[in-house]
N, C-alpha and C positions, 0 to 999 in steps of 0.2 A: 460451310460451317467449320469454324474450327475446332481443336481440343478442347479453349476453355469454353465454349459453350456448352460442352459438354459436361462442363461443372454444375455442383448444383446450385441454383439460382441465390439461393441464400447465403451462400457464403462468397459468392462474385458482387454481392450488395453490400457486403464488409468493410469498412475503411479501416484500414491496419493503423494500431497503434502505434503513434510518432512519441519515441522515446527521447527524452534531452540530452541538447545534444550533445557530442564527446570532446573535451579538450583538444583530443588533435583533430580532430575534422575540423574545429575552427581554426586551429594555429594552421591547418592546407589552407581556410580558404582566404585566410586573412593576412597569411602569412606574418605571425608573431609568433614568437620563443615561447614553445610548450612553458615554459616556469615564471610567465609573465601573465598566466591566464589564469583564473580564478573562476573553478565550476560552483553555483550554488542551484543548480535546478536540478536537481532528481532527489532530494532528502535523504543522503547518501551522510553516514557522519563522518562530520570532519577529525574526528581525533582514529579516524581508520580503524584496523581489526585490532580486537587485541590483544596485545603483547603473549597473553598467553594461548589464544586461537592461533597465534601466529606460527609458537614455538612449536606445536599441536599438529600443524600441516609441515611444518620441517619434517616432523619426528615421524608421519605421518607415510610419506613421500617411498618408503622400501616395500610400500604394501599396495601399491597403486599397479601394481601386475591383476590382484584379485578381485573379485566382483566383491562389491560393498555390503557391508554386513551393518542394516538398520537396528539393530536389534537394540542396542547401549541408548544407541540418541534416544527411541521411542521409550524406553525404560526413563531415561533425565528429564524427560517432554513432560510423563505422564505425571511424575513426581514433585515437579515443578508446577505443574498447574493441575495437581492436587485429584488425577483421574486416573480412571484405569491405564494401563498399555495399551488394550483391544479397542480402548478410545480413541488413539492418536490415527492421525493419518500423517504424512511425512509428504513433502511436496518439493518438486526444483524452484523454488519462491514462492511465496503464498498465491502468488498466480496459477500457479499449479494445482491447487487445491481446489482452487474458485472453479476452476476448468471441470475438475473431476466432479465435484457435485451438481453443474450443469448438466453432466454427462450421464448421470444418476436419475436426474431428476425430470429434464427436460430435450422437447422432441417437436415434432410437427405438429399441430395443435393444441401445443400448451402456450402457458405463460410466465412470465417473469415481471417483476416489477423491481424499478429505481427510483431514486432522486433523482431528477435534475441535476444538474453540476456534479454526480456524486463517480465515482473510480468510471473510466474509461474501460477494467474490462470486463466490468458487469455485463455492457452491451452487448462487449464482444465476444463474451465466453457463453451468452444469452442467444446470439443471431447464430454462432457456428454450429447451434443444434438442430436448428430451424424453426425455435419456438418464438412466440413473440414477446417484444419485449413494449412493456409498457412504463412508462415513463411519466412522473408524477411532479409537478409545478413542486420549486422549490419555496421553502419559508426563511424570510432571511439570509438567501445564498444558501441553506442546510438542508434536513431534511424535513418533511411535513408528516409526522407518523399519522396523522389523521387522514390525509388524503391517500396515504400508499394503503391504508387499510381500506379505505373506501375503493378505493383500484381494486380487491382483489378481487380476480370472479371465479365460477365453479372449476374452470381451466388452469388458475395458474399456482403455479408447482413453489414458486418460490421466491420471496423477497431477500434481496438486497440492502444491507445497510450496512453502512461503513463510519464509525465510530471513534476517533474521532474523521471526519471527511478528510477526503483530499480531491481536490485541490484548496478547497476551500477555507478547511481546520475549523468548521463548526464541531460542534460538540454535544452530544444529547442527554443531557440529565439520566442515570443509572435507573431511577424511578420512573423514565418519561416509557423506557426502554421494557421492561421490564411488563408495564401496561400493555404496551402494545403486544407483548406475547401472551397474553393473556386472552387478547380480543379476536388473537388474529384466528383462524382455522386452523384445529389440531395437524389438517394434511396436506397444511403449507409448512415447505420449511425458509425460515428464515436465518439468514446467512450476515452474523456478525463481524466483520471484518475490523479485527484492530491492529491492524499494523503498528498505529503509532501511541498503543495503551501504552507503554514505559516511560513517557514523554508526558502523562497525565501528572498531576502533582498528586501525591499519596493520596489524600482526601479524597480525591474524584473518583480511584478508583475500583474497582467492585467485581468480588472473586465470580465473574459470568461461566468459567468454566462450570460453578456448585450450581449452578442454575441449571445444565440439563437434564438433573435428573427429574426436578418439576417442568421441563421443557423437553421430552423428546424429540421434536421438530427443529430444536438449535443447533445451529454448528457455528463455535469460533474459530476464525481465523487469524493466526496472528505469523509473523515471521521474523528473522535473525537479519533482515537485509537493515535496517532501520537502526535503532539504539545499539545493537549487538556489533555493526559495522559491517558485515558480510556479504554487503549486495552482489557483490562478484561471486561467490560462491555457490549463490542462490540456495538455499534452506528456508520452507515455511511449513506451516502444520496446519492442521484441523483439529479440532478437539469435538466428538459426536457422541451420540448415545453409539452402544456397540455394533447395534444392526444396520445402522446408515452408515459406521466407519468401515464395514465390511465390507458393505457394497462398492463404496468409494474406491477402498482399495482390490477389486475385483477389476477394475477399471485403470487402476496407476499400472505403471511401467513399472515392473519388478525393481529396476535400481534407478528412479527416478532423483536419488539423491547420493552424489559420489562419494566416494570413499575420503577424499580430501575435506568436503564439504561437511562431512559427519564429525570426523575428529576436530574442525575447529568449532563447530556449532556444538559439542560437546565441553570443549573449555571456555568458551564464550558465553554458556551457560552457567559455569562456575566461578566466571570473573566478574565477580557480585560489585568489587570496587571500579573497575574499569565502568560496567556500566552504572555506577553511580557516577564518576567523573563524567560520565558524557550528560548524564543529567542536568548536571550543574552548571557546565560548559552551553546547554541549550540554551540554561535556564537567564545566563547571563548575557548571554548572545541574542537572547528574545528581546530583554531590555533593550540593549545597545538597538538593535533594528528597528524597536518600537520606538523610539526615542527619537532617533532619527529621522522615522518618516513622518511622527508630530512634526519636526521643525522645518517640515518640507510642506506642511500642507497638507499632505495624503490620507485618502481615508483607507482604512485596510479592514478588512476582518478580524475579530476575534479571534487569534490560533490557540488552538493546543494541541500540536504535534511538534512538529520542528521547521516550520515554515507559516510564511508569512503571505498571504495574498493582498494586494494592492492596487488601489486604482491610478491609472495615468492619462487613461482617455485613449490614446492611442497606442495601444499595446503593443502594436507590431513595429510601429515605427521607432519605439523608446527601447523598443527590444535589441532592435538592430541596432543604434545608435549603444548601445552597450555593449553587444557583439564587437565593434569597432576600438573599443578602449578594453575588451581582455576580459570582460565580465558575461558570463552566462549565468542567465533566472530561465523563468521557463513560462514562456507565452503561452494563456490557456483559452486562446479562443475558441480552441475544437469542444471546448466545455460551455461553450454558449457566452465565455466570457471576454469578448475582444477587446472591453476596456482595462482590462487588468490584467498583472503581470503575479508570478507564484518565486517567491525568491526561499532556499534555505537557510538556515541556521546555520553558517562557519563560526570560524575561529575570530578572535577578536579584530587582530590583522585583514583578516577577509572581510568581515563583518563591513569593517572604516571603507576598504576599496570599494565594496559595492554601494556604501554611499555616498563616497564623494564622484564617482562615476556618475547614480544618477542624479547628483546635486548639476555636474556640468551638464547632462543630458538635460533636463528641466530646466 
């Protein structure tokens, strides 16, 4: 027998997260000029960090001897999204987060419930406690609120929804949302993940933080990798009632979020125009993509994040066939979806190469 048998069974039954993949692991394996390649598969924004997070981790840089002092960012967090401080939780990406309330909530004979098609580390953040995870037929590639409610049973500690999805980019009416907390078990919590709320058009969207205090069971999640540009950084939050933020954080790693990553997610908070420009830069970017895959035939999903899912039939093959002309999207068959392909929102530039790429691929 060896050591990893020794492991426990449950997390040896885990299939680790395949992340998209990196510019230069393709210019090794393809051997092409880093500056000829065009990444659009992780929903990373193209107009990068901003100018003033930038200047922020420059100025930043003489203090990087000391252990990170959260205190400012949780104070801009709480403010920003209109809550206490003793609400915030602070995460190394909103995956972080997702981990800790697993951690919180869920164990050996409990449960968790998902969507179908919906974030990848629902499961995973779901299996590495050793509770189960149940998994609910999707509606329209989205989520089925009716059915994740009918899943729940005496056992399970907590649903999963992510808002707008990904991979998918459905999107669930504010009102449809709102119901379902209403139906569900006071001592179920239900975990809103919006990553890519900034990316909603004003109209859609709906101050969910004012909701926990009619919802004690809520926690949103949202994070700075997304519209803010900072996925490198990693910074995400929780926003809870105060006794489930406490507990969470009884759980986090005392400097779970560096000292660099604090000071630009601090002015990237305050670079109100930057992320309007990336707004708008999506919002034009969405056109041009949707536009184009009309003129190809293609049927895609409804998005409202900052990507696009699409069908091609052979996902793996059109994938690779892209790979070979400089272009990464990001294949999502491990989501149940092997005829489809998940592409982001670039720049206009980018935008044109990823379709004439797969105009020649087609």
């Amino acid at each position: 027998m060896s050591l990893v048998d020794h492991a426990l069974s449950y997390v040896r039954a885990i299939s680790p997260y395949q992340p998209g993949k990196p510019i230069s692991e393709l210019a090794r394996e393809m051997g092409l000029p880093v500056e000829k390649i065009v990444k659009l598969a992780s929903n990373e924004n193209p107009l990068g960090m901003s100018p003033k997070a930038r200047e922020a981790v420059v100025a930043a840089m003489g203090g990087s001897a000391r252990y990170p002092d959260q205190f400012d960012l949780i104070k801009a967090v709480a403010a920003n999204a209109g809550v206490a401080a003793s609400q915030v939780v602070l995460g190394n990406g909103s995956n972080d987060v997702l981990e800790l309330i697993a951690r919180v909530f869920l164990a050996p004979g409990r449960s968790a419930v998902f969507a179908q098609h919906a974030f990848a580390v629902y499961p995973l953040a779901t299996l590495a406690t050793g509770a189960e995870l149940i998994a609910t037929p999707a509606k329209n590639y989205g989520h089925d609120l009716a059915a994740m409610q009918a899943a729940i049973r005496p056992d399970t500690r907590i649903v999963w929804i992510a808002n707008p999805n990904n991979p998918t980019g459905n999107f669930l009416p504010y009102p449809a949302v709102r119901a379902f907390l209403e139906a569900v078990p006071k001592d179920v919590i239900v975990v809103l993940d919006e990553a890519y709320n900034e990316y909603l058009p004003p109209a859609e969207r709906v101050d969910t933080a004012g909701w926990i205090k009619d919802f004690p069971n809520l926690v949103v999640c949202r994070t700075f990798s997304k519209i803010f540009g900072l996925a490198g950084l990693r910074v995400g939050y929780a926003l809870a009632a105060t006794d489930i933020a406490d507990l969470m954080n009884r759980v986090r790693q005392p400097f779970n979020v560096n000292h660099l990553a604090i000071a630009a997610a601090l002015a990237a908070l305050e670079d109100t125009q930057f992320v309007a420009d990336s707004y708008e830069l999506n919002q034009r970017g969405m056109a041009q993509i949707l536009a184009g895959l009309q003129a190809l035939g293609l049927e895609y999903i409804v998005p409202h994040g900052n990507f696009v899912t699409f069908r091609v039939g052979d996902g793996a093959g059109v994938n690779q066939k892209l790979l070979q002309q400089g272009v990464i999207v990001r294949p999502i068959a491990g989501y149940g979806l092997p005829e489809w392909l998940r592409v982001t929102i670039g720049t206009e530039a980018e935008n044109a190469r990823f379709l004439a790429a797969l105009g020649t691929v087609l």
